[in-house]
C-alpha positions in Angstrom: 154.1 5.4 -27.1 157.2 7.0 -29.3 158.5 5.5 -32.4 161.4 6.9 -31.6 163.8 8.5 -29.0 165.7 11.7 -29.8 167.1 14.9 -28.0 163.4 16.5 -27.0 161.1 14.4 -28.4 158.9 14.1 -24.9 159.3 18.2 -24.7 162.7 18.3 -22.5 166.4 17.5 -23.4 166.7 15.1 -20.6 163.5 13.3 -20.4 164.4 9.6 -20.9 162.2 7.9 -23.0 161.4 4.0 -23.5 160.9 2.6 -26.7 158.0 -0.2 -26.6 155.0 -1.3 -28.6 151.0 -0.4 -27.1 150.8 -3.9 -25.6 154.1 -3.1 -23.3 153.2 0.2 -22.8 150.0 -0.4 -21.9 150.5 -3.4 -19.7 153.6 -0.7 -18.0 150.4 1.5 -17.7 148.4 -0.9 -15.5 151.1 -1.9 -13.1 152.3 1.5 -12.3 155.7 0.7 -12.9 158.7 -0.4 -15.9 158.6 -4.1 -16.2 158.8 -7.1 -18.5 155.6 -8.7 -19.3 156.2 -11.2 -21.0 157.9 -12.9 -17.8 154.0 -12.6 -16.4 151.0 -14.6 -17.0 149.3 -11.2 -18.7 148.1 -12.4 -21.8 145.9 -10.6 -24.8 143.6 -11.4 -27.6 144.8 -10.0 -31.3 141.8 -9.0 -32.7 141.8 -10.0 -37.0 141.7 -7.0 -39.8 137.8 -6.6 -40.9 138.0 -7.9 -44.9 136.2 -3.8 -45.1 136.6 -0.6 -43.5 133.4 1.8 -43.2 134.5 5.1 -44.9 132.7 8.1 -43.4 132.8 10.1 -46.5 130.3 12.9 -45.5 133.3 15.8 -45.0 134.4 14.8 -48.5 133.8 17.6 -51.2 134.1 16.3 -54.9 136.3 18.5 -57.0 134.7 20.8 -59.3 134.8 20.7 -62.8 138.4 22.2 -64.3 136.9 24.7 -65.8 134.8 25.9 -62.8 137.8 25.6 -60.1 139.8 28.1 -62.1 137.2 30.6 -60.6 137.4 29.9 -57.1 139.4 31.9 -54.9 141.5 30.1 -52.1 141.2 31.7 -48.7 144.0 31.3 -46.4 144.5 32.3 -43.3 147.8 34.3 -42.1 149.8 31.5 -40.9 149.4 29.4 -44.5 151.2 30.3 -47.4 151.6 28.8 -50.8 154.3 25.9 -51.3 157.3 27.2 -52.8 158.4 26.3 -55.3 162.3 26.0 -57.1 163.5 26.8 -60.4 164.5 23.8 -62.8 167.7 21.7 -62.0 171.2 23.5 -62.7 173.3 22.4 -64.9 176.5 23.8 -63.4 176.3 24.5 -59.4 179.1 26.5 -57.9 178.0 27.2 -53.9 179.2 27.4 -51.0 178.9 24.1 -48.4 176.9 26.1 -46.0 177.0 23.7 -43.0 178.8 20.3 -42.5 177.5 18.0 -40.2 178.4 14.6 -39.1 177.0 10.9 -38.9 173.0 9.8 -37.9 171.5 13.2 -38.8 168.3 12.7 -38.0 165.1 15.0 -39.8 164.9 16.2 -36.1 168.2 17.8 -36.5 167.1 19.3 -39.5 163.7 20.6 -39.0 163.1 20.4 -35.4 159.6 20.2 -33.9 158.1 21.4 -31.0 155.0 23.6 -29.8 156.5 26.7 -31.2 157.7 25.2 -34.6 154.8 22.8 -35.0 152.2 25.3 -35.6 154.3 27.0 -38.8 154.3 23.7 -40.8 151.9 25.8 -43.4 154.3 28.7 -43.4 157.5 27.7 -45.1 159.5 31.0 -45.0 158.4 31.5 -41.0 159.3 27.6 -40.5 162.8 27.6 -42.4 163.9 29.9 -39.6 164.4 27.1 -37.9 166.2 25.0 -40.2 169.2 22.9 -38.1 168.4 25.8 -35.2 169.5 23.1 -32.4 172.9 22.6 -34.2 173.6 26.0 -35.8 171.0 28.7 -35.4 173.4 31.0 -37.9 172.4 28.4 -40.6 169.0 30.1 -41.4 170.5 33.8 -41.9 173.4 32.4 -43.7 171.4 30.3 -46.1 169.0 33.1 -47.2 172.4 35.7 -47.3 174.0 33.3 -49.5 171.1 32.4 -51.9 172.3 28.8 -53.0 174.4 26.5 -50.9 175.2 23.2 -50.3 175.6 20.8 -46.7 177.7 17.8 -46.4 176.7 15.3 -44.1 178.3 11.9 -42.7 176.4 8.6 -42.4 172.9 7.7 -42.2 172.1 11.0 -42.9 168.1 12.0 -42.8 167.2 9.1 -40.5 164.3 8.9 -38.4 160.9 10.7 -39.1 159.8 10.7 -43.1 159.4 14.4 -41.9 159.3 16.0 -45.7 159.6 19.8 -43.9 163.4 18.8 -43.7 164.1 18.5 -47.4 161.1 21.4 -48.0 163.1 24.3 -45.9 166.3 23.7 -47.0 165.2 23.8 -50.3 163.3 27.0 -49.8 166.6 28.6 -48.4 168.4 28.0 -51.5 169.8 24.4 -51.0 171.0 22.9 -54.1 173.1 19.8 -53.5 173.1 17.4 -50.0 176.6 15.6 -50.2 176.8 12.7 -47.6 178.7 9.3 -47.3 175.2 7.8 -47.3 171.5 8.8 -46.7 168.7 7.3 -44.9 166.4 6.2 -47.5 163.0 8.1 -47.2 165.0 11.4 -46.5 166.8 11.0 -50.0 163.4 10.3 -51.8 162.4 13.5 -49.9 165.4 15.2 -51.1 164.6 14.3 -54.7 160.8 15.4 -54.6 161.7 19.1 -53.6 164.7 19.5 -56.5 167.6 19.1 -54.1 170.5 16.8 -55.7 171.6 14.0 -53.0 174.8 12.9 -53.3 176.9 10.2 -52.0 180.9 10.1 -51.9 182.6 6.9 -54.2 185.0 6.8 -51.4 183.8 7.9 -47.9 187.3 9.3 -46.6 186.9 12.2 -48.9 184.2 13.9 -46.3 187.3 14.8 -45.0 188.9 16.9 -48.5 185.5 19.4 -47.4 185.3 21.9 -45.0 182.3 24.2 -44.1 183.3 27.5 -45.6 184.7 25.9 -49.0 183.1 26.7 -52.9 182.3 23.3 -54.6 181.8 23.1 -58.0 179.4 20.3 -59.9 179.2 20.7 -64.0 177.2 18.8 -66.3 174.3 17.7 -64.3 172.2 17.1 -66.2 173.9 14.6 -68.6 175.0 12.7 -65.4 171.9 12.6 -63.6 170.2 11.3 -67.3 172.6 8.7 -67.6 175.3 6.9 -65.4 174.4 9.0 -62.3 178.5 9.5 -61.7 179.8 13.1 -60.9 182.8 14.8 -60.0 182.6 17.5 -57.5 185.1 20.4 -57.9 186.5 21.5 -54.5 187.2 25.5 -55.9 189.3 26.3 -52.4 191.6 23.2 -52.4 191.8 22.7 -55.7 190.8 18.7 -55.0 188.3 16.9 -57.1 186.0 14.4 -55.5 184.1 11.9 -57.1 180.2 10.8 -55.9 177.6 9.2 -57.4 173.4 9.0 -57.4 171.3 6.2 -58.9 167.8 7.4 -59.4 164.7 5.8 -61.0 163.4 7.2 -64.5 161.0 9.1 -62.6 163.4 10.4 -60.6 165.4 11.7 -63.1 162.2 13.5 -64.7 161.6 15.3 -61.5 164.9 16.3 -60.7 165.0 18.2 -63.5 161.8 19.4 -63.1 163.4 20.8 -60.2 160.9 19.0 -58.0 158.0 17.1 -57.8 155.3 19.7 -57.9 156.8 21.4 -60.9 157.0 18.2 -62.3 153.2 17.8 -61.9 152.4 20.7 -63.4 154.6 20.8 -66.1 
């Protein structure tokens, strides 16, 4: 069964795909064709939780003492490479908006999957090649030519799969800032936890004062992700100023200007 239904999720762009839970698909699976069962007599028992689950811990290594995993050497083969990681939060952010996209973004969009992108997930730089590929296979070259950037997004943005390679490969590429009229929740968290600042507009309608192509500018960061979480973003090639906000959680805040959550760990 899928979880969900988008463009190539079943392997081709047209494949329709039904949206069910096992006990329809399975009873679909017996008759041989799509139907309703609940307007049969097929009936099932629901089998109760066990109070305990049996834990086959015999794969399960213990960690070595800190002083004696500084020693060891981590072998990797060619297709993993470390996690990258970014430098702390800017206080100032003057980039370019990169790519602009519109509503119900899902993490598909942005980090599509696939047989031949699948295999890369421990490969960040070879996997951010195909960051938003479906919608704009430029966005890749342009991102890594420009350094920093920033995308601006429509509604719902970063729906779907919790798919953290979408905020990871952006971030890699030199995304800074993810301006939107609102964000799907997991996607934002996801957004935070890598060291990319997610933004939402005060006033929706002013998606439309920002085009792909324009400089925006974002000053004292800091000071307004520590306290009221209210900035105003600086459009350099109009000359408009837009306001947007972010609420984020102490912890938040402390890993934001970690400039992500692993650098935050380790700090």
């Amino acid at each position: 069964t899928f979880n969900r239904n988008f463009k190539g999720r079943s392997g081709t762009v047209d494949a329709k795909i039904y949206l069910c839970n096992p006990f329809v698909a399975t009873a679909i699976a017996l008759k041989g064709e799509m139907y309703d069962p609940s307007k049969t007599d097929l009936t099932f028992e629901l089998k109760p939780e066990p109070d305990t689950f049996v834990v086959n811990d015999n794969f399960l290594i213990p960690p070595l003492p800190p002083e004696d995993s500084e020693k060891v050497d981590i072998l990797r083969g060619p297709n993993i490479k470390e996690i990258p990681l970014r430098d702390e939060l800017d206080d100032v952010l003057e980039a370019s908006v990169l790519l602009e996209v519109g509503d119900n973004i899902s993490t598909d969009d942005i980090m599509p999957a696939g047989s031949a992108i699948l295999p890369l997930r421990s490969n960040i730089p070879a996997i951010s090649e195909y960051v938003y590929f479906n919608i704009d296979n430029t966005f890749p070259k342009r991102a890594k030519e420009a350094k920093k950037g920033i995308i601006v997004g429509g509604n719902n943005y970063g729906q779907g799969s919790s798919r953290e390679h979408a905020a990871l490969a952006p971030m890699y590429l030199g995304i800074r800032a993810v301006i939107v009229k609102n964000f799907a929740r997991i996607h934002r968290a996801n957004l935070v936890n890598f060291g990319i600042l997610p933004l939402e507009f005060d006033n929706p309608d002013d998606y439309d004062k920002i085009s792909q192509g324009d400089t925006l500018k974002i000053s004292g960061i800091h000071e307004n992700v520590q306290n009221d979480g209210k900035f105003v973003l600086e459009n350099v090639t109009t000359g408009d100023k837009i306001p947007a906000h972010a609420v984020f959680s102490d912890r938040q805040k402390d890993v934001l200007m970690k400039g992500g959550l692993l650098p935050f760990v380790r700090s």
